[in-house]
Backbone as CSV, one residue per row, in Angstrom:
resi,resn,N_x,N_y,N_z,CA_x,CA_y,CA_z,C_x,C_y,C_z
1,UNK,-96.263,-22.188,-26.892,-95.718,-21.880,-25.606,-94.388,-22.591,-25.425
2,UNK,-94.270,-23.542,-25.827,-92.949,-24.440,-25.643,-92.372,-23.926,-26.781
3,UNK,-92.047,-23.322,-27.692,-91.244,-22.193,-28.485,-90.849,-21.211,-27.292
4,UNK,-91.877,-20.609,-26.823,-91.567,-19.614,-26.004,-90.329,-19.725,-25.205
5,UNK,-90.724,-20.814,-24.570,-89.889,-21.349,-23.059,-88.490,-21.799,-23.670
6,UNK,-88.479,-22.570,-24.775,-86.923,-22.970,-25.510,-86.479,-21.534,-25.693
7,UNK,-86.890,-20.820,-26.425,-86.287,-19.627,-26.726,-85.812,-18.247,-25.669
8,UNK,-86.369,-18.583,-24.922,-86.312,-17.921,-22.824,-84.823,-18.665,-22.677
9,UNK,-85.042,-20.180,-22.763,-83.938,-20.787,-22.457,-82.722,-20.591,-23.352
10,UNK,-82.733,-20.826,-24.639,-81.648,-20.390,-25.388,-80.841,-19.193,-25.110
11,UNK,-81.826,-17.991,-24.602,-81.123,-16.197,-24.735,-80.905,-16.337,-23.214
12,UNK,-81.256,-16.723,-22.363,-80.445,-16.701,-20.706,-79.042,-17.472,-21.024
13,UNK,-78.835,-18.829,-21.596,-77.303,-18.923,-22.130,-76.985,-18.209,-23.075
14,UNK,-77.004,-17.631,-23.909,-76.479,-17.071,-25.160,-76.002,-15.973,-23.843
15,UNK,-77.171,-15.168,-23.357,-75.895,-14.080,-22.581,-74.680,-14.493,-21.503
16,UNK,-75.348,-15.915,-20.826,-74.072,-16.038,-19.809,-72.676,-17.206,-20.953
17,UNK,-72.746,-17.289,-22.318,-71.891,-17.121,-23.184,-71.178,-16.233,-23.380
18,UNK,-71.937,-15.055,-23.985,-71.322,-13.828,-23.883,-70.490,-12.989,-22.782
19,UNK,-71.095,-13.491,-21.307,-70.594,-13.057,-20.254,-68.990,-13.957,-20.289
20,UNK,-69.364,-15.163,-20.395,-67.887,-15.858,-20.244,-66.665,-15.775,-21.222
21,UNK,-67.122,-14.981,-22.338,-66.119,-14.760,-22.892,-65.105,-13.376,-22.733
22,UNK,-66.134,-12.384,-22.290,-65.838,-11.158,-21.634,-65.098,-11.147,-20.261
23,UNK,-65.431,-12.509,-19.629,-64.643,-12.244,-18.383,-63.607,-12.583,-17.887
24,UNK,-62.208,-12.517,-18.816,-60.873,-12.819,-18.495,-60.201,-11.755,-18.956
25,UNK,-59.258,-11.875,-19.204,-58.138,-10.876,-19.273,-57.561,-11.632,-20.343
26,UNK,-57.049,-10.618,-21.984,-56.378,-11.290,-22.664,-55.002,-11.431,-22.233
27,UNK,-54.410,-11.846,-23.705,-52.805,-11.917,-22.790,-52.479,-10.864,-23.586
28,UNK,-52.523,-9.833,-24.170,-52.077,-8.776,-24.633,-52.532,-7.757,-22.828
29,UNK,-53.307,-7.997,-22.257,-53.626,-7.262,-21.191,-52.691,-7.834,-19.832
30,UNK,-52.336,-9.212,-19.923,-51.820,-9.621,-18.845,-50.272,-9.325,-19.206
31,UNK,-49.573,-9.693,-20.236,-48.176,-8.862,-20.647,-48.032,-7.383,-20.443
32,UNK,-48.699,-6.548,-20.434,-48.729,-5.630,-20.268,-48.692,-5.233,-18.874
33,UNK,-49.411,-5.667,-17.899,-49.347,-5.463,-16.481,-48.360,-6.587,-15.558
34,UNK,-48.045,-7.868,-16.359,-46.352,-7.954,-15.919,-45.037,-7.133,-16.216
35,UNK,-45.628,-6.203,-17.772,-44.069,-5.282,-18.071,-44.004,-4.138,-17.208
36,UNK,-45.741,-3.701,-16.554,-45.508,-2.321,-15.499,-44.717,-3.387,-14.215
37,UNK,-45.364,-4.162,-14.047,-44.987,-4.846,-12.643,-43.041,-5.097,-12.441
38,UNK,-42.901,-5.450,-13.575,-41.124,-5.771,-13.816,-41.156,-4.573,-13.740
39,UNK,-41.099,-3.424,-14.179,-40.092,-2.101,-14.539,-40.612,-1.255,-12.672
40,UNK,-41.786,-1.706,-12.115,-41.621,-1.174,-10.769,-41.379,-1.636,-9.534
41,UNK,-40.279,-3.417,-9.793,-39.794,-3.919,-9.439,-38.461,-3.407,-9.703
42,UNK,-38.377,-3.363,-10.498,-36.274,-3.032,-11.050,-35.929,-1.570,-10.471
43,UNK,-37.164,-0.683,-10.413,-37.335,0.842,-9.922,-36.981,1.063,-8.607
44,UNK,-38.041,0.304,-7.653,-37.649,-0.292,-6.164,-36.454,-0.679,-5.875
45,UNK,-36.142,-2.036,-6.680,-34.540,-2.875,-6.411,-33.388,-1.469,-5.981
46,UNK,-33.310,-0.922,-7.439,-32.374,0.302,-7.393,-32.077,0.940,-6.408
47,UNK,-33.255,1.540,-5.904,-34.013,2.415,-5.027,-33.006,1.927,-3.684
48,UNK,-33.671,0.780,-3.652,-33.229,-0.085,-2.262,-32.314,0.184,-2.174
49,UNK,-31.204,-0.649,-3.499,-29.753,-0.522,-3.329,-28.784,0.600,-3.490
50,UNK,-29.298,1.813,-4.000,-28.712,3.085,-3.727,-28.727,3.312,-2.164
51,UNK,-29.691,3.068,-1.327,-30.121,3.459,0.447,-29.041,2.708,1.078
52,UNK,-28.734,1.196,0.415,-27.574,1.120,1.132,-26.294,1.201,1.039
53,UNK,-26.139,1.398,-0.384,-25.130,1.967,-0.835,-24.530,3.017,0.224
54,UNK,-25.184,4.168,-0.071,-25.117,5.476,0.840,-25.033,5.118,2.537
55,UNK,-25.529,4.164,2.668,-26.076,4.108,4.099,-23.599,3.492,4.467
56,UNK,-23.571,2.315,3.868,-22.523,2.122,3.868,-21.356,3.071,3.580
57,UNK,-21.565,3.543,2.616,-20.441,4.962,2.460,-20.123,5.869,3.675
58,UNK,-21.261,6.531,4.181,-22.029,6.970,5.326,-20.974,6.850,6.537
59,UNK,-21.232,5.311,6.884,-20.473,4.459,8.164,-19.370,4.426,8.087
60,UNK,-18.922,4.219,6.731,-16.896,4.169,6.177,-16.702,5.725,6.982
61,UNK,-17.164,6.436,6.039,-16.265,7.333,5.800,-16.495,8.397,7.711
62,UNK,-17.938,8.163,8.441,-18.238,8.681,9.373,-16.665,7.641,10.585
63,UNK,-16.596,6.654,10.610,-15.557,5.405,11.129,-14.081,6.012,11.219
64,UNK,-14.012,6.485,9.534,-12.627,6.535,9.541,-12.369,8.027,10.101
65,UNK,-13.436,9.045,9.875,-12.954,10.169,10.202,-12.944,10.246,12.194
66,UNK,-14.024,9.623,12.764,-13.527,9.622,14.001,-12.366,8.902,15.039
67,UNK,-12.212,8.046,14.170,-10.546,7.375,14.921,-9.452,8.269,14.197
68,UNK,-9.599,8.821,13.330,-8.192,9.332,13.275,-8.431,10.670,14.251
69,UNK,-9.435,11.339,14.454,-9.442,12.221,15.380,-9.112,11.634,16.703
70,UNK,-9.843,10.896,17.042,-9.597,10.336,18.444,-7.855,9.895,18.397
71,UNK,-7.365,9.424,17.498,-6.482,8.687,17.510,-4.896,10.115,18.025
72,UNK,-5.526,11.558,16.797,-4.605,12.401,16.703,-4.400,13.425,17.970
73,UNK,-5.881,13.134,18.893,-6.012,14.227,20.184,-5.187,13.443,21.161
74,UNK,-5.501,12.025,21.015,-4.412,11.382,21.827,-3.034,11.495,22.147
75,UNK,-2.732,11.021,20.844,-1.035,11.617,20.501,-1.136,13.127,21.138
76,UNK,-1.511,13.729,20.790,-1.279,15.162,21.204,-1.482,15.397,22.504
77,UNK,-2.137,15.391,23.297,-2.099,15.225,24.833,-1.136,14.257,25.119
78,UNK,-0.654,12.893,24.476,0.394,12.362,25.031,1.450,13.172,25.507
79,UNK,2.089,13.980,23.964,3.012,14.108,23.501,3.076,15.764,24.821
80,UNK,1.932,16.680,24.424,1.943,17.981,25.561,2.232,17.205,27.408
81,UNK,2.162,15.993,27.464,2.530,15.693,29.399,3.680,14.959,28.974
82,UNK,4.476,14.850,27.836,5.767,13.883,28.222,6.278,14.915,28.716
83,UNK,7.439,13.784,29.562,8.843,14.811,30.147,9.733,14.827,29.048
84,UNK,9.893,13.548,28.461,10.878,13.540,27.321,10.659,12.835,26.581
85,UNK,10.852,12.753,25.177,11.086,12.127,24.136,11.890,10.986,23.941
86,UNK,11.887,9.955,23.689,13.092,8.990,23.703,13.798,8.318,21.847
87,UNK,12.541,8.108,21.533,12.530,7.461,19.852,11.467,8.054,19.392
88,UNK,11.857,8.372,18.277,12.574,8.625,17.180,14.151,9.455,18.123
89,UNK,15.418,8.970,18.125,16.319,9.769,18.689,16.853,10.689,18.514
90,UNK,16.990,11.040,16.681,17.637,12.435,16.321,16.844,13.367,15.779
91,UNK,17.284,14.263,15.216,16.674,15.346,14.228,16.775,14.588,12.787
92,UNK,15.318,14.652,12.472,15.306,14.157,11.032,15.355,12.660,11.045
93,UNK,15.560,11.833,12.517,15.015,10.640,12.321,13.544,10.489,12.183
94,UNK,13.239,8.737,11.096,12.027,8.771,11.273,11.852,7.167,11.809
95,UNK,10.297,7.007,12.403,11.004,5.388,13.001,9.099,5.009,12.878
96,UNK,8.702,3.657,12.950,7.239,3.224,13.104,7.121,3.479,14.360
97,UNK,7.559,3.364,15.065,6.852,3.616,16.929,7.407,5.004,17.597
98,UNK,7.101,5.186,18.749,7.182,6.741,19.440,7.591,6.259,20.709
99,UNK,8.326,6.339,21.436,8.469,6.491,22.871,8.801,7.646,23.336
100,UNK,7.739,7.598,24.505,7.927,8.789,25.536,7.729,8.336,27.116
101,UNK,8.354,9.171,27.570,8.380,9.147,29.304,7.347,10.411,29.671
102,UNK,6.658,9.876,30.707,6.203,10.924,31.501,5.649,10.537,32.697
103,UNK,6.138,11.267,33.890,6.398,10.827,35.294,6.823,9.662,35.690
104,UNK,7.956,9.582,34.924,8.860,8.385,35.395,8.137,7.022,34.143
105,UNK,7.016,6.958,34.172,6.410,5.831,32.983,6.739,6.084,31.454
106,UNK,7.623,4.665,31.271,7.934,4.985,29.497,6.639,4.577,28.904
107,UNK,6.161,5.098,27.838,4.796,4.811,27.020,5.617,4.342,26.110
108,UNK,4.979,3.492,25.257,5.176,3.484,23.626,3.772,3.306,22.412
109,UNK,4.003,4.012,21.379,3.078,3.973,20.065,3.474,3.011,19.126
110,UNK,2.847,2.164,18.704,3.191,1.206,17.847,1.981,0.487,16.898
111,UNK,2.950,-0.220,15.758,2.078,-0.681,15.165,2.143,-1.904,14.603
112,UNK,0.998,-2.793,15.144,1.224,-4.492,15.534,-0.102,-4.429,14.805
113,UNK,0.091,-5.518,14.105,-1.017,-6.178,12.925,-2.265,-4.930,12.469
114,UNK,-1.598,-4.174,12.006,-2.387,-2.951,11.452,-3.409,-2.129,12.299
115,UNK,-2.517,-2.321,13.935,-3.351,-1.379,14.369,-2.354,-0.591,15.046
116,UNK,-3.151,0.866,15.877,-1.458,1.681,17.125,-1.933,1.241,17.973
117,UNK,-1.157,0.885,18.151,-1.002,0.022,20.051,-0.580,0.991,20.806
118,UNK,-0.974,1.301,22.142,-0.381,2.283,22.996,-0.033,1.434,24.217
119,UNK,1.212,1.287,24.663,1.613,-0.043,25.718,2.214,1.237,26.737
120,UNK,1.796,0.481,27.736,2.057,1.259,29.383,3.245,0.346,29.375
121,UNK,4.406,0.766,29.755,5.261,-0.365,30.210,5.762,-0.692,30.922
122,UNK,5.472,0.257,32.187,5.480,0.181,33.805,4.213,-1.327,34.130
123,UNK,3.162,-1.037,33.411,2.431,-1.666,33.616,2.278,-2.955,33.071
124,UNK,2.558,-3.029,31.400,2.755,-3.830,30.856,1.592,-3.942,29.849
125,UNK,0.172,-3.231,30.036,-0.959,-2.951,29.096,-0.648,-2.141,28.071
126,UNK,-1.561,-2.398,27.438,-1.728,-2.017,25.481,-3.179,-1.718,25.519
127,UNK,-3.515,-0.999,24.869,-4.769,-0.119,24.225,-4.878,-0.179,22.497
128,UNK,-5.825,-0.835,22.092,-5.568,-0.620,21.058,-6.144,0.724,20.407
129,UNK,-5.625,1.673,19.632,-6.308,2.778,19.742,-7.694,2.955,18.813
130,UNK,-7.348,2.568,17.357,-8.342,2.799,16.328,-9.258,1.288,16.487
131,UNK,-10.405,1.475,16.150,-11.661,0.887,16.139,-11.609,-0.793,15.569
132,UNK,-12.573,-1.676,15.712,-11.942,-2.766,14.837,-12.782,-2.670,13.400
133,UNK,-13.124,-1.355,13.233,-13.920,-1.537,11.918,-12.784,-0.891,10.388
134,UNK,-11.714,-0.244,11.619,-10.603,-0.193,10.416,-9.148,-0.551,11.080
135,UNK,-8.111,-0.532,9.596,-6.594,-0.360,10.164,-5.923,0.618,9.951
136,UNK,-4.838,0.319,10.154,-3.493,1.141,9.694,-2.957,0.709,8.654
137,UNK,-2.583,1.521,7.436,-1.713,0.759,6.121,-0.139,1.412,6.471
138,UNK,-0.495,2.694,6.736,0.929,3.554,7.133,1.103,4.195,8.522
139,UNK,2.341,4.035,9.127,2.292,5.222,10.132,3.932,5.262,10.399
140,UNK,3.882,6.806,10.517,5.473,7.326,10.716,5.692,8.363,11.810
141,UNK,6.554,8.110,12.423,7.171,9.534,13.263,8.439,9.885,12.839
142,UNK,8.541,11.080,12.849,9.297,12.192,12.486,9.710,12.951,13.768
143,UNK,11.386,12.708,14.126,11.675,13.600,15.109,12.126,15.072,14.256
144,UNK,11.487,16.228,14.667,11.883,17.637,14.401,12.949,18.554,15.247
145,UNK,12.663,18.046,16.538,13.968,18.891,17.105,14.932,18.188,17.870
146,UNK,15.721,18.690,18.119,16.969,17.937,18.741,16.539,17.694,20.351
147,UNK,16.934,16.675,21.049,16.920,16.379,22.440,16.701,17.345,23.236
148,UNK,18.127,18.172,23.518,18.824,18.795,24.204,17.345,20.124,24.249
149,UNK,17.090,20.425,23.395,15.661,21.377,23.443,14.770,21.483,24.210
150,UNK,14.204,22.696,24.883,12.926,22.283,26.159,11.868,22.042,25.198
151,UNK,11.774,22.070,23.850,10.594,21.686,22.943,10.768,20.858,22.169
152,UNK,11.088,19.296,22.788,10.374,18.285,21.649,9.500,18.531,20.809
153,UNK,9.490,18.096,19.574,8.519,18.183,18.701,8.823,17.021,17.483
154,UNK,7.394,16.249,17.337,7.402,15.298,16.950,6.295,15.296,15.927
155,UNK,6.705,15.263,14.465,5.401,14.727,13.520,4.921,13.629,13.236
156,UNK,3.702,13.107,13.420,3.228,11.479,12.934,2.386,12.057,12.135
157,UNK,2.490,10.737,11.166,1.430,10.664,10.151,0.882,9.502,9.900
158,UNK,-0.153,8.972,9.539,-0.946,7.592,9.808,-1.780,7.443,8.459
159,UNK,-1.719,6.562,7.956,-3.211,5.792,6.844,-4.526,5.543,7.335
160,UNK,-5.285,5.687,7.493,-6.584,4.981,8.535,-7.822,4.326,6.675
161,UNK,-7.683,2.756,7.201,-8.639,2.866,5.939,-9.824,1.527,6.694
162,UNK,-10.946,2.149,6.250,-12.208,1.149,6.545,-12.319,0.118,6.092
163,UNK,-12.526,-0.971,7.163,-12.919,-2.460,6.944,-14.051,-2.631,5.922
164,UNK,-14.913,-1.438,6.208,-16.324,-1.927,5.439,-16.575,-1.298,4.262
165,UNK,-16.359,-1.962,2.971,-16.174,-2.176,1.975,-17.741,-1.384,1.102
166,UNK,-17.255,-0.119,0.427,-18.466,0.267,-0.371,-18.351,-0.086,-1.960
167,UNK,-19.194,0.070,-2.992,-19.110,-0.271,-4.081,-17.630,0.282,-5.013
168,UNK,-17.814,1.657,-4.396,-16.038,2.448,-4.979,-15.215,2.138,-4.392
169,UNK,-15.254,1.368,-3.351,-13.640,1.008,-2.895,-13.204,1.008,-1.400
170,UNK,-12.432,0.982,-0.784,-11.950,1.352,0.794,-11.870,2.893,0.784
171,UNK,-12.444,3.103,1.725,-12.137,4.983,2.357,-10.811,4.931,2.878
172,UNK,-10.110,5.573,2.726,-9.064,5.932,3.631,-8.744,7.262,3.624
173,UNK,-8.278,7.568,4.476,-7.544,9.144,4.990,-6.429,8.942,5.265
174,UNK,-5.502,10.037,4.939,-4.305,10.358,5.486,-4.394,11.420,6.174
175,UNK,-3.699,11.134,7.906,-3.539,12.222,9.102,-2.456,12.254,9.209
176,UNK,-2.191,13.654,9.317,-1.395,13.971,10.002,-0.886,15.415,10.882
177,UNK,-0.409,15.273,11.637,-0.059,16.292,12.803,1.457,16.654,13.404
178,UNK,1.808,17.559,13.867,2.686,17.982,14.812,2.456,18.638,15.585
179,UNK,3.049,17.771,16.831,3.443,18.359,18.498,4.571,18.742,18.996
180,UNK,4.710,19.600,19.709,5.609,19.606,20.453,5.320,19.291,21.749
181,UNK,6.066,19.063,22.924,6.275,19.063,23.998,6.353,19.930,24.775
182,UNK,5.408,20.469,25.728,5.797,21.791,26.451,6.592,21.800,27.633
């Protein structure tokens, strides 16, 4: 009987032996589920950084295209209520700023530390026109017709490029337009 009972006792450890050797994970199994884990880490990363990639491109290029609109309807309603034109003075001059009169108030367009300034000068206020998320690199006026004309007409053209910086580079646009004066 005490054979019996040693040998009861021996095969209840012999299996929880067997159990303990079975119950880990080799390292051929654990390398393997760190190389899925890295490659659907680096998959994600990408992932991520394409969303903001785009997300930034997105904002540039959505930024720059609405100030130069806003910027060009302006001018243009300026330019349709002046009474007169003052600078650029001739035909075929071209100059960085614009002055115009209308109802007695001289306006001026300008461009002070890369932005258009629009200064009341009856009043003595400035507007700055485009956004602070971009500037100005260029801007020109072009007088087209002579004074003496009931149709001023004046071409500007402007750089508009985004502050916020995507992996390819600064957005910028070139605008440009002509008005006349009615």
């Amino acid at each position: 009987m005490r054979n019996k009972i040693f040998n009861f006792q021996f095969s209840i450890f012999k299996k929880f032996d067997k159990n303990k050797n079975n119950s880990g994970f080799t390292l051929i199994e654990i390398l393997l589920y760190m190389g899925i884990f890295s490659i659907l880490i680096i998959v994600l990363f990408t992932l991520l950084t394409s969303i903001f990639d785009v997300q930034l491109e997105s904002k540039s290029t959505a930024t720059v295209s609405s100030d130069g609109r806003y910027i060009l309807n302006r001018f243009a309603y300026d330019i349709a209520r002046a009474d007169s034109i003052s600078s650029p003075i001739s035909v075929g001059s071209q100059s960085s700023s614009l002055e115009f009169q209308s109802e007695g108030i001289t306006y001026t367009y300008t461009l002070s530390n890369r932005n258009i300034i629009f200064t009341n000068n009856a009043l003595g206020t400035t507007d700055q026109l485009n956004s602070f998320n971009t500037f100005i690199s260029d801007i020109n006026f072009l007088r087209l017709s002579d004074t003496d004309s009931k149709l001023d007409t004046v071409s500007f053209s402007f750089t508009l490029v985004s502050k916020t910086q995507k992996r390819g580079g600064e957005v910028m646009q070139l605008f440009k337009t002509t008005v006349g004066r009615r």
